[in-house]
Jmol script that loads the backbone (N, CA, C; Angstrom):
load data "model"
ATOM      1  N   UNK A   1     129.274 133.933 -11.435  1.00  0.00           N
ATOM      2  CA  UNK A   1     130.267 132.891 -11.590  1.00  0.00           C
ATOM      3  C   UNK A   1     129.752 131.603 -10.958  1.00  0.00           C
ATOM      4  N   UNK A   2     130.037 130.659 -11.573  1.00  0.00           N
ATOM      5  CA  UNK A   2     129.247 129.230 -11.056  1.00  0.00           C
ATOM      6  C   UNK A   2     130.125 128.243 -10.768  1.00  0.00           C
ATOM      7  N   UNK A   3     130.229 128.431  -9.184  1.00  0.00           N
ATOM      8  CA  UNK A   3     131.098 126.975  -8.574  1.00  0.00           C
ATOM      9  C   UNK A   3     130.607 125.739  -7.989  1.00  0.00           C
ATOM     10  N   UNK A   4     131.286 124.331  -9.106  1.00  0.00           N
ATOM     11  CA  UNK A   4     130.409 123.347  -8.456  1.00  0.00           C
ATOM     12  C   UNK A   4     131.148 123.005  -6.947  1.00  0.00           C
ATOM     13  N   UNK A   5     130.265 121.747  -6.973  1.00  0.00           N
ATOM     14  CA  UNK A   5     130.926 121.703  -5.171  1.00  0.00           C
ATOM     15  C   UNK A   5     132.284 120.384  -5.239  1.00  0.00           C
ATOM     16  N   UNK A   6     132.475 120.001  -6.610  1.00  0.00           N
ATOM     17  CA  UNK A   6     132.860 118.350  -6.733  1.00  0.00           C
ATOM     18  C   UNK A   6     133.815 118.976  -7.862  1.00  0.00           C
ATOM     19  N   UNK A   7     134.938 118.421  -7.785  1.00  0.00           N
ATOM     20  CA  UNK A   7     136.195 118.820  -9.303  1.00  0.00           C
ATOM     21  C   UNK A   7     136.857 117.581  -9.143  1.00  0.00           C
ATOM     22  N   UNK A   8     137.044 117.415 -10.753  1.00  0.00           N
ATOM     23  CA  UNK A   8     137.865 115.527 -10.885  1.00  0.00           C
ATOM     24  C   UNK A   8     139.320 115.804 -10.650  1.00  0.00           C
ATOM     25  N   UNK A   9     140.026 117.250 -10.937  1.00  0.00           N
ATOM     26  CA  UNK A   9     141.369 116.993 -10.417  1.00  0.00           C
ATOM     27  C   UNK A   9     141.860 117.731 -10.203  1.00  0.00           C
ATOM     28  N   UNK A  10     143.158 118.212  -9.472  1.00  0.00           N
ATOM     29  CA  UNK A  10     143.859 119.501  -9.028  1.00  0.00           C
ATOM     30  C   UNK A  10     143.596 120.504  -9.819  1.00  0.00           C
ATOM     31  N   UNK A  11     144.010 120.297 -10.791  1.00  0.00           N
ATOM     32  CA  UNK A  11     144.185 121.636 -12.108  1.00  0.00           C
ATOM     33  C   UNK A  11     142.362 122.194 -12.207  1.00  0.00           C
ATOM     34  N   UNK A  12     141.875 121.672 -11.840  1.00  0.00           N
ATOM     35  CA  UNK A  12     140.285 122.239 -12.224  1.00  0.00           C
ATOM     36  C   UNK A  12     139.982 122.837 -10.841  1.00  0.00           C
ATOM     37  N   UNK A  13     140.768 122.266  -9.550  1.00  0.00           N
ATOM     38  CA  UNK A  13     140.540 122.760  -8.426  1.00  0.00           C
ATOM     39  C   UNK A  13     141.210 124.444  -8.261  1.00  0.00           C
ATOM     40  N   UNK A  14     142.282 124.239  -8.783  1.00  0.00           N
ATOM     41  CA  UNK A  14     143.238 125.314  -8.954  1.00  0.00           C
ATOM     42  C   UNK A  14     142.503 126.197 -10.018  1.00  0.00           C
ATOM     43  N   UNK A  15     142.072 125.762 -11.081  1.00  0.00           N
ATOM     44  CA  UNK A  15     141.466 126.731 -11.934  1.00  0.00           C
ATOM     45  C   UNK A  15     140.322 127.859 -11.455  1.00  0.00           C
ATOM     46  N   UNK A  16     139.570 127.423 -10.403  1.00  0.00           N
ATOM     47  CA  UNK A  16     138.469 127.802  -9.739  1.00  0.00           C
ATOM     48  C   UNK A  16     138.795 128.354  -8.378  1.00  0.00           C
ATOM     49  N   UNK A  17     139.842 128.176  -8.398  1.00  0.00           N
ATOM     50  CA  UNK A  17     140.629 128.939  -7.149  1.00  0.00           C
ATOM     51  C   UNK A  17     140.854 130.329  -7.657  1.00  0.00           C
ATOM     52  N   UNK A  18     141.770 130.099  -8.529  1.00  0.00           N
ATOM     53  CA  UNK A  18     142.238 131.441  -8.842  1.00  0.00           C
ATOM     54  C   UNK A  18     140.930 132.343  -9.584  1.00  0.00           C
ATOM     55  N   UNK A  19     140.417 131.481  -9.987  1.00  0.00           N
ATOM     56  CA  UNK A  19     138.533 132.713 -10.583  1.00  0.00           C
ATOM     57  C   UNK A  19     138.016 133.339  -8.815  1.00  0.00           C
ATOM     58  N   UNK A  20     137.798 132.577  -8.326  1.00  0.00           N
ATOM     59  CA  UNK A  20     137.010 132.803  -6.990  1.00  0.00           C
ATOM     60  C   UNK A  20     138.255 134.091  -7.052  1.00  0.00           C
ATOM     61  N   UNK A  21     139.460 133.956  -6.203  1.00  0.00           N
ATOM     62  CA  UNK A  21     140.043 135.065  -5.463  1.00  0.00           C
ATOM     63  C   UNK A  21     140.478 136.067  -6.229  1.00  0.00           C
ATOM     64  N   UNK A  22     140.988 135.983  -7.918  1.00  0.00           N
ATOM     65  CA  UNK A  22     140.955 136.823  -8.695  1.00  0.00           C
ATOM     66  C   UNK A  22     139.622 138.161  -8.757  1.00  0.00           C
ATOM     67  N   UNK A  23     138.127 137.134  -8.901  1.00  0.00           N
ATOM     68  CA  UNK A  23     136.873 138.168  -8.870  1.00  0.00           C
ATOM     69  C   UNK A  23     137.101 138.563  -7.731  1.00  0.00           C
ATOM     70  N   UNK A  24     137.580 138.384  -6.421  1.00  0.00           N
ATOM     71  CA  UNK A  24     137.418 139.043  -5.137  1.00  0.00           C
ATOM     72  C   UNK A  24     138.452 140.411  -5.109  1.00  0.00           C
ATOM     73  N   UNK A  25     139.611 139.874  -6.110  1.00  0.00           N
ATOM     74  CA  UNK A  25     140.238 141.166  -5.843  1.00  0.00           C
ATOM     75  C   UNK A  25     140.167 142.247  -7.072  1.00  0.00           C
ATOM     76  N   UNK A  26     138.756 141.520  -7.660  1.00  0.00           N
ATOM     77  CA  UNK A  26     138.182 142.905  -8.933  1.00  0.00           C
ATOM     78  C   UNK A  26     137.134 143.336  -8.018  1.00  0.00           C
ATOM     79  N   UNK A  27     136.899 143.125  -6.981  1.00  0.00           N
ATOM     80  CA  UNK A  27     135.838 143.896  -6.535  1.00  0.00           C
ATOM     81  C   UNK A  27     134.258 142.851  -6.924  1.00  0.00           C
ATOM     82  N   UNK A  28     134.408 141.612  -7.676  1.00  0.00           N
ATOM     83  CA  UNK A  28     133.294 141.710  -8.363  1.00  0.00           C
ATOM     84  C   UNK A  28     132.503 140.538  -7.252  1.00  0.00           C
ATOM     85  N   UNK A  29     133.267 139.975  -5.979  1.00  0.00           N
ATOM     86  CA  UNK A  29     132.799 139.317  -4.960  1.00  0.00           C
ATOM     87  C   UNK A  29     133.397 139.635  -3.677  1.00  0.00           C
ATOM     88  N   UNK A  30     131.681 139.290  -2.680  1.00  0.00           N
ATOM     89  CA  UNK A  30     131.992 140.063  -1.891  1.00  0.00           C
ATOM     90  C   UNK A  30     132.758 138.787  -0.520  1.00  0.00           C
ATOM     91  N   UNK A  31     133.436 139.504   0.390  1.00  0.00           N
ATOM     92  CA  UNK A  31     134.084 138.929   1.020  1.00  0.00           C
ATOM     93  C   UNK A  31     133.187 137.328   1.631  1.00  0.00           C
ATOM     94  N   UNK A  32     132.340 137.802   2.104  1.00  0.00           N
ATOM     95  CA  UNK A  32     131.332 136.930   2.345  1.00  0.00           C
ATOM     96  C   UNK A  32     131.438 135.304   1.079  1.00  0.00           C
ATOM     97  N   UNK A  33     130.870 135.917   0.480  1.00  0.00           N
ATOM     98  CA  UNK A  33     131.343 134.940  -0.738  1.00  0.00           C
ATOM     99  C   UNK A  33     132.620 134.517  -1.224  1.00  0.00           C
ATOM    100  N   UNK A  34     133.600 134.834  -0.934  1.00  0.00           N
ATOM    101  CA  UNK A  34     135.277 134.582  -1.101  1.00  0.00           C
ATOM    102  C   UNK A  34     134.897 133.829  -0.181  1.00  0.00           C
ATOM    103  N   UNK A  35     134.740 133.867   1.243  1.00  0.00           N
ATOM    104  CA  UNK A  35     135.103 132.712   2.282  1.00  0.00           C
ATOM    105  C   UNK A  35     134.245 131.586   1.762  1.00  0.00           C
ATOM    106  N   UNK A  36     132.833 131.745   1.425  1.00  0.00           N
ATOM    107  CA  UNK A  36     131.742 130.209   1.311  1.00  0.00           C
ATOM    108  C   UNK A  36     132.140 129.671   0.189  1.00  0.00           C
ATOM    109  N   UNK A  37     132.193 130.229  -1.074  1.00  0.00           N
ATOM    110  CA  UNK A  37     133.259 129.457  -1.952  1.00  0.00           C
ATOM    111  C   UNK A  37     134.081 128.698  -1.648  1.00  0.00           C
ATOM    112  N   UNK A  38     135.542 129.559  -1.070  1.00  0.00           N
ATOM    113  CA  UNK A  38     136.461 128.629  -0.726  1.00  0.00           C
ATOM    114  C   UNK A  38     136.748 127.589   0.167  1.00  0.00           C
ATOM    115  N   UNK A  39     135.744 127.918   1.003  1.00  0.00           N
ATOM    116  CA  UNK A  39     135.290 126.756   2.506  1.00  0.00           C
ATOM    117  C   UNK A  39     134.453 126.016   1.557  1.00  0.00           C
ATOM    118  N   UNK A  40     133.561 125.886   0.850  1.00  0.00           N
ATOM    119  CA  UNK A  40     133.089 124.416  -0.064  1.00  0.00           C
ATOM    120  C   UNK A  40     133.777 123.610  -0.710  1.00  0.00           C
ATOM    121  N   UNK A  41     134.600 124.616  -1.659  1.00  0.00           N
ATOM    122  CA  UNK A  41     135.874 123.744  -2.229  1.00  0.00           C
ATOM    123  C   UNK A  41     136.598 123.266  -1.658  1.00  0.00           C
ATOM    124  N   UNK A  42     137.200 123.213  -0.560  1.00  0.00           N
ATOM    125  CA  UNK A  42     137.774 123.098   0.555  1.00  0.00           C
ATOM    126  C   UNK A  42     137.726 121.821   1.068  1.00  0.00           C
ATOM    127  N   UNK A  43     136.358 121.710   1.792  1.00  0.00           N
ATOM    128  CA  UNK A  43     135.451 120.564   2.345  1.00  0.00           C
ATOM    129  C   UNK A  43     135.545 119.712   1.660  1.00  0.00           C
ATOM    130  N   UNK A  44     134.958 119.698  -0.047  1.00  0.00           N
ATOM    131  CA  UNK A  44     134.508 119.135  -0.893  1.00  0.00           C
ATOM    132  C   UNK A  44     135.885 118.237  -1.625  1.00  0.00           C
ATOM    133  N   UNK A  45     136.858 118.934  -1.578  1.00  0.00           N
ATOM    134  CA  UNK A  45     137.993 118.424  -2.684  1.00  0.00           C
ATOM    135  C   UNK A  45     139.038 118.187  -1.750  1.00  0.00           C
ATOM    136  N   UNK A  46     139.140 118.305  -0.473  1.00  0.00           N
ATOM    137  CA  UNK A  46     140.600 118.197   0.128  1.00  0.00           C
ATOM    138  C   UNK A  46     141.606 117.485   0.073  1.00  0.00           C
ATOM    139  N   UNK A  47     140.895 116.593  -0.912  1.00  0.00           N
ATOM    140  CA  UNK A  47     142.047 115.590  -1.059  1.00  0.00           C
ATOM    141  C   UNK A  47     142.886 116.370  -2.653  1.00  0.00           C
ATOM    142  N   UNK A  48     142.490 116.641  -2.827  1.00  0.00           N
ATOM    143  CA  UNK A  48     142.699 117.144  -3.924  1.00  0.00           C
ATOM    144  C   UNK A  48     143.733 118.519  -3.918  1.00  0.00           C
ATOM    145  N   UNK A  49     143.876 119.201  -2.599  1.00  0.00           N
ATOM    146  CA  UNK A  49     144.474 120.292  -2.156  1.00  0.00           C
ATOM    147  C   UNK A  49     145.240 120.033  -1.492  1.00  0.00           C
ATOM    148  N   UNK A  50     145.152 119.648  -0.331  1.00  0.00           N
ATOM    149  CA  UNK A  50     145.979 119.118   0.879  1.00  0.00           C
ATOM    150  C   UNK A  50     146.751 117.871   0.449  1.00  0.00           C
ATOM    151  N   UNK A  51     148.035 117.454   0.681  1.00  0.00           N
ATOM    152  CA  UNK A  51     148.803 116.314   0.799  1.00  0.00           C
ATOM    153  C   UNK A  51     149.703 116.045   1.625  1.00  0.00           C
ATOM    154  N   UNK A  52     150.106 115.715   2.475  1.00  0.00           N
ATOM    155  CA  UNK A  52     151.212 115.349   3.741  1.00  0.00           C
ATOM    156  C   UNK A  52     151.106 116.456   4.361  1.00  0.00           C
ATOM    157  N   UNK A  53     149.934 117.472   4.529  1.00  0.00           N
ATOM    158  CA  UNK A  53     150.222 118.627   5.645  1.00  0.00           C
ATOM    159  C   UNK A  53     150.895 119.689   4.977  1.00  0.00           C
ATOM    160  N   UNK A  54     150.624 119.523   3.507  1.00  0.00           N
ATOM    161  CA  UNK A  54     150.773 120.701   2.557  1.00  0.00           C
ATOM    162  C   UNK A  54     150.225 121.172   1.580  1.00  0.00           C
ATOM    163  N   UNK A  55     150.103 122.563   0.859  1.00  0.00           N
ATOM    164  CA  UNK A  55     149.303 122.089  -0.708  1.00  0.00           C
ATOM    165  C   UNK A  55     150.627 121.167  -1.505  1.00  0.00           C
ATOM    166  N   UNK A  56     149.444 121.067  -2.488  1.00  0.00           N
ATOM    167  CA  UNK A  56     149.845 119.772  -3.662  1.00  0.00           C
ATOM    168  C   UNK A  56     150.724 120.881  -4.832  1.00  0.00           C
ATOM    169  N   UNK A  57     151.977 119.924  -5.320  1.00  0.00           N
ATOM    170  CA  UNK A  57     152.506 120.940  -6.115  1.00  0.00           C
ATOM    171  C   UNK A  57     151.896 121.387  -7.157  1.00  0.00           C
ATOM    172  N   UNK A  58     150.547 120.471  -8.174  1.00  0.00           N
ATOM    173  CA  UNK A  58     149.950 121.038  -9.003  1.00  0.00           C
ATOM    174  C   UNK A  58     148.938 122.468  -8.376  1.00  0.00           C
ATOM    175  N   UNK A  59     148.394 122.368  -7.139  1.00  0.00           N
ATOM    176  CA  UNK A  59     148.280 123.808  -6.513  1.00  0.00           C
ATOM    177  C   UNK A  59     148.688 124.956  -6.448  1.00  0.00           C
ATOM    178  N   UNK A  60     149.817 124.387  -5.753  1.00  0.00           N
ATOM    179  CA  UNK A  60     151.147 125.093  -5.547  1.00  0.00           C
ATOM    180  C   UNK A  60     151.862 126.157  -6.878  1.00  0.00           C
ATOM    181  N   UNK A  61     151.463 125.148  -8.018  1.00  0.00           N
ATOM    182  CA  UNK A  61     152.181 125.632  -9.250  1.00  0.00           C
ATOM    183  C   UNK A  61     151.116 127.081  -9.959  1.00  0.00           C
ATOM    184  N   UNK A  62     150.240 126.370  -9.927  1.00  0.00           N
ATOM    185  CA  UNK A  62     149.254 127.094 -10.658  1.00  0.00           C
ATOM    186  C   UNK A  62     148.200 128.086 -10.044  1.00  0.00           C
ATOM    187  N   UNK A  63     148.458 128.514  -8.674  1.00  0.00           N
ATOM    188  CA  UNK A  63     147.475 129.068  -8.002  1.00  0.00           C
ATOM    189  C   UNK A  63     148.758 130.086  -7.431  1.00  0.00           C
ATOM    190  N   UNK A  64     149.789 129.763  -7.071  1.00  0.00           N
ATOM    191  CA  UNK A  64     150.634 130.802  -6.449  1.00  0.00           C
ATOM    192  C   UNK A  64     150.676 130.800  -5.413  1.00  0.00           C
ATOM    193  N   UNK A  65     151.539 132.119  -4.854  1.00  0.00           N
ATOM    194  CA  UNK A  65     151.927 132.550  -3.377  1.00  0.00           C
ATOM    195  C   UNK A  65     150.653 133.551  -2.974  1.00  0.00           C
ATOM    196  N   UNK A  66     150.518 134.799  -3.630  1.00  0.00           N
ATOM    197  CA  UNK A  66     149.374 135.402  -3.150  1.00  0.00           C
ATOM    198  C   UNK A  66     148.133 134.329  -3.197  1.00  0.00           C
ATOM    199  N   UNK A  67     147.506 133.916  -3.831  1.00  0.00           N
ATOM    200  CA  UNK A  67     146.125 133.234  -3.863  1.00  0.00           C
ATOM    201  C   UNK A  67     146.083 132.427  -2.818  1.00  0.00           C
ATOM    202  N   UNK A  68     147.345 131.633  -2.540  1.00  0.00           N
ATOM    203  CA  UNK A  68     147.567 130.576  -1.360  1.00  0.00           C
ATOM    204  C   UNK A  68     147.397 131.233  -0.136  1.00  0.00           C
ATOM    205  N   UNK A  69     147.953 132.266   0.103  1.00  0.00           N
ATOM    206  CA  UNK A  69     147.685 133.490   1.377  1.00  0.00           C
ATOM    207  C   UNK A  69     146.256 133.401   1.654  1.00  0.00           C
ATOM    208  N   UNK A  70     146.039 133.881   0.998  1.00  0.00           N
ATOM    209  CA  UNK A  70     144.058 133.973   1.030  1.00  0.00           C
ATOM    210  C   UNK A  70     143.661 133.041   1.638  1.00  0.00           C
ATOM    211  N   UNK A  71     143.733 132.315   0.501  1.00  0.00           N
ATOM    212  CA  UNK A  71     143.010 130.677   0.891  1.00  0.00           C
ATOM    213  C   UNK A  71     143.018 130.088   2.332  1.00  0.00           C
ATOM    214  N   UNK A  72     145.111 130.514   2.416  1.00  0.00           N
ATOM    215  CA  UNK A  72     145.520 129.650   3.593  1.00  0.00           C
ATOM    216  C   UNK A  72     144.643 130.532   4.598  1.00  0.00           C
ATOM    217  N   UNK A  73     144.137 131.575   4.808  1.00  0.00           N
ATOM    218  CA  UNK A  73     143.425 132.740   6.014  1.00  0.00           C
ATOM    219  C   UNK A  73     142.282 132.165   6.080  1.00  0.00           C
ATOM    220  N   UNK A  74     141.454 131.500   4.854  1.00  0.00           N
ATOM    221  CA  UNK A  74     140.314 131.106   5.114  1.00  0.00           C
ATOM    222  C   UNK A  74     139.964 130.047   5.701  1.00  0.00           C
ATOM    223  N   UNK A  75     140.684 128.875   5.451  1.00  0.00           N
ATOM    224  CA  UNK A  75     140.712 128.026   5.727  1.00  0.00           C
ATOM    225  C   UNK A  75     141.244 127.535   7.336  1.00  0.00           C
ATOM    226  N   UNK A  76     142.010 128.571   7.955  1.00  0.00           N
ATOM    227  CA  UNK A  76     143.263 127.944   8.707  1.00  0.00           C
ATOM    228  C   UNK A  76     144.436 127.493   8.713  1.00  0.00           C
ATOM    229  N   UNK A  77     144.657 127.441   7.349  1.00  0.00           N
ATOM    230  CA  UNK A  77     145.553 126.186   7.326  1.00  0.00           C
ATOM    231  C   UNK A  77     147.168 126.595   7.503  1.00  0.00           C
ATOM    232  N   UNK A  78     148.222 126.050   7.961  1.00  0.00           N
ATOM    233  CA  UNK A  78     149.687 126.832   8.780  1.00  0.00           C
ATOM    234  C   UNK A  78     150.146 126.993   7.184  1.00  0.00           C
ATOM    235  N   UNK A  79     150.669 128.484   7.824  1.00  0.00           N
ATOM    236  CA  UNK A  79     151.352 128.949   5.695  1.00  0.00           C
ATOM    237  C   UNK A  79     152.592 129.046   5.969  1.00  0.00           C
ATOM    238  N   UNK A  80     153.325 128.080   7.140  1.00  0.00           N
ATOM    239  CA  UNK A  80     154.502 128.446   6.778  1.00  0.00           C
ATOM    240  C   UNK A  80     155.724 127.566   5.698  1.00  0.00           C
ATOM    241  N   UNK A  81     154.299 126.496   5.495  1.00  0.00           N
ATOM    242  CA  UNK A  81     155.087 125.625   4.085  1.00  0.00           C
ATOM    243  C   UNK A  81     155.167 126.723   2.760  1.00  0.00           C
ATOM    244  N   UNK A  82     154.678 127.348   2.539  1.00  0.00           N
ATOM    245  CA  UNK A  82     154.324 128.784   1.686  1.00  0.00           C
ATOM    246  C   UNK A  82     155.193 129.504   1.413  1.00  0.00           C
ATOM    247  N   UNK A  83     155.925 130.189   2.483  1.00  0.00           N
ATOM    248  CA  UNK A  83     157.310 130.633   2.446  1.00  0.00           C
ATOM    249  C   UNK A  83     158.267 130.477   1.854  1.00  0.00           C
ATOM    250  N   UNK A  84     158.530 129.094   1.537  1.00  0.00           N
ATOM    251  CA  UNK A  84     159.279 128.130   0.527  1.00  0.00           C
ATOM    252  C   UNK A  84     158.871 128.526  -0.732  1.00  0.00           C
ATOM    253  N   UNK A  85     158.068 128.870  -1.457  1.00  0.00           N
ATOM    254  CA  UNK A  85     157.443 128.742  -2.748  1.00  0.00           C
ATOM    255  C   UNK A  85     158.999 129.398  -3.460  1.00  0.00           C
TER     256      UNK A  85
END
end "model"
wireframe off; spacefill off
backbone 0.3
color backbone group
């Protein structure tokens, strides 16, 4: 699976979200790689994810409550805006 490090907008960020943690929970990546993935995208796009100290609702919409869990573990980031979904 081939992730760049640069995406022009949420929905492509989100699209590649849910491939990354989807293959992780087919078994077909290994944990190791779930975290460096999502810590690049991360780094790379945050503006694009993050907004006022939350995800973005096009995130939000299209990536979900489980995938956001993940993410939010990898990253750090407080999931108790999440709860809300």
């Amino acid at each position: 699976m081939e992730v760049k490090k640069f995406y022009r907008t949420q929905r492509e960020v989100a699209t590649v979200i849910n491939e990354i943690v989807d293959y992780y929970w087919l078994d077909k990546l290994s944990d190791e790689d779930l975290e460096e993935d999502v810590k690049m995208i991360y780094e790379n796009n945050q503006d694009k994810i993050i907004k006022n100290n939350d995800y973005t609702t096009i995130i939000k919409q299209q990536c979900g409550k489980n995938r956001l869990a993940v993410v939010s573990k990898i990253i750090n980031f407080n999931t108790r805006e999440l709860a809300t979904l």
